[in-house]
Phi, psi and omega in degrees: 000161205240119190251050164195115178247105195251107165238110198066032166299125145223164139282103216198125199241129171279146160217169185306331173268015172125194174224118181346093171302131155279304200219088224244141202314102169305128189197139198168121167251183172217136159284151195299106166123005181270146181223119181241135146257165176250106202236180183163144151338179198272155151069005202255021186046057148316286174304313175322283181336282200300354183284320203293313174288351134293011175069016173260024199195068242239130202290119156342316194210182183002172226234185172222135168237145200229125183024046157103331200260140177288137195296179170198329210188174151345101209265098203290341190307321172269111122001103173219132187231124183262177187292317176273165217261287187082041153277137189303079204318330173266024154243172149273182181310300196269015168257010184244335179281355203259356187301307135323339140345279200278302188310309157284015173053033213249008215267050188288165173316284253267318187277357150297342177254343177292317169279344156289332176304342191269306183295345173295284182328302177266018187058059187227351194289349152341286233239010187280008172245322141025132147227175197289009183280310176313323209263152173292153185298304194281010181249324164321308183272345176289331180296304169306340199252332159267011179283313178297332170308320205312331194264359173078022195301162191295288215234101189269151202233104193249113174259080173049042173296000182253324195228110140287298195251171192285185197285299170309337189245358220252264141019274200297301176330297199277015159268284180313318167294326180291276170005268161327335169301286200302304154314330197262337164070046174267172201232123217228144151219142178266122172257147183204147128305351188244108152336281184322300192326296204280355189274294191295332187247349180291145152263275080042129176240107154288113170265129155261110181309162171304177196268167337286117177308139176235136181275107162296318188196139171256107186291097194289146169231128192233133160224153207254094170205153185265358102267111191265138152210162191309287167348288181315323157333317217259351203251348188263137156326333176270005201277320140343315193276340187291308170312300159316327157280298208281320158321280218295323194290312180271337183271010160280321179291326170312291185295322162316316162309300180290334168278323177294323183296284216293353175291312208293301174301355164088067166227203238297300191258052182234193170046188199297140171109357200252158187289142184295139186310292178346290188280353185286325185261151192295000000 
């Protein structure tokens, strides 16, 4: 049984001018222990998606199921780590990782010693008295992603979660993480904006068309290394060919955008004689 089940989402927001598609059916699934990224033109319901699927968010249409049960609401099976870290300045480290805990009413010995273990295990039991201003930006997202391990999730749900920080530390991060995913054997998706990121950290790439989005393709990403991390990735021959189909895929919906805004405005490829947007991109 697969345990994240996305079927026929759509998504459709009213406004005074009619009404707004996001997200026209959507489908896919993931088995326990798959790391999918997610890509798409800008503004095209990424974040919209990952929403539907922690259930903070509820689809026009078609469902979503998580280890067999249909999301309806707010979903404790699920992880959701956003851009900013949200660590609390007035606690310490190890009083931010237990927090979702104590919000979920989980704060048993046992699951208190499952989170020191977790910070021992990742090199954080050091710094658990700590709070966070003290701490490095990549040590901060090392903190948020076990306070979200810490509740045990099903399904880890990652929202442009990198980049907050800068390109070198950006870099290190997304190697402890991965790392760490992997160890924890959670079933993790990524929304990104960086090409290298979803190539490199993925079994998988869900490309989405412009809006209303449809999952153009699911890119399988295969690398012949005998242990894959993200770094090594970026140094293999395939990696190039991946990036390059994954370029080509989205600057084609980029482009297709842009020529429909200058037609609706009557600008180059507008007025009589100009090519319908569509037939306009290379």
């Amino acid at each position: 049984m697969a345990v994240l089940s996305v079927e026929g989402v759509r998504k459709a927001y009213q406004t005074p001018q009619g009404e707004t598609v996001a997200l026209q059916n959507i489908s896919f699934s993931m088995e326990k222990g798959d790391f999918y990224s997610l890509v798409g033109p800008s503004g095209c319901g990424k974040s919209t998606l990952l929403s539907i699927i922690a259930g903070t968010l509820s689809p026009t249409a078609g469902r979503v199921q998580v280890a067999g049960e249909t999301v309806s609401g707010p979903c404790p099976h699920i992880g959701y780590m956003l851009q900013q870290d949200n660590l609390l300045e007035w606690r310490t480290v190890r009083q931010n990782v237990l927090f979702g805990l104590e919000i979920r009413r989980r704060l048993t010995p046992q699951m208190k010693e499952r989170a020191d273990r977790l910070l021992e295990t990742y090199g954080l039991a050091e710094f658990a008295d700590r709070r966070p201003s003290q701490l490095s930006g990549g040590m901060r997202q090392r903190v948020a992603l076990i306070r979200t391990l810490a509740v045990e999730p099903d399904i880890l749900l990652l929202d442009e979660a990198f980049s907050a920080l800068d390109y070198q530390t950006r870099l290190a991060v997304t190697e402890d993480v991965y790392r760490i995913i992997r160890q924890e054997q959670v079933t993790a998706l990524m929304v990104t904006h960086d090409i290298p990121e979803s190539i490199c950290m993925g079994d998988k790439v869900l490309i989405l068309s412009g809006r209303p989005a449809v999952v153009r393709e699911e890119l399988p990403i295969r690398f012949d290394l005998s242990e894959r991390s993200p770094l090594l990735c970026r140094s293999c021959p395939e990696f190039g060919s991946y990036f390059n189909h994954i370029w080509k895929e989205l600057g084609m919906y980029e482009a297709h955008e842009s020529a429909r805004s200058l037609c609706e405005e009557g600008g180059p490829l507008g007025g009589e004689g100009a090519l319908p947007a569509a037939e306009s991109t290379p």
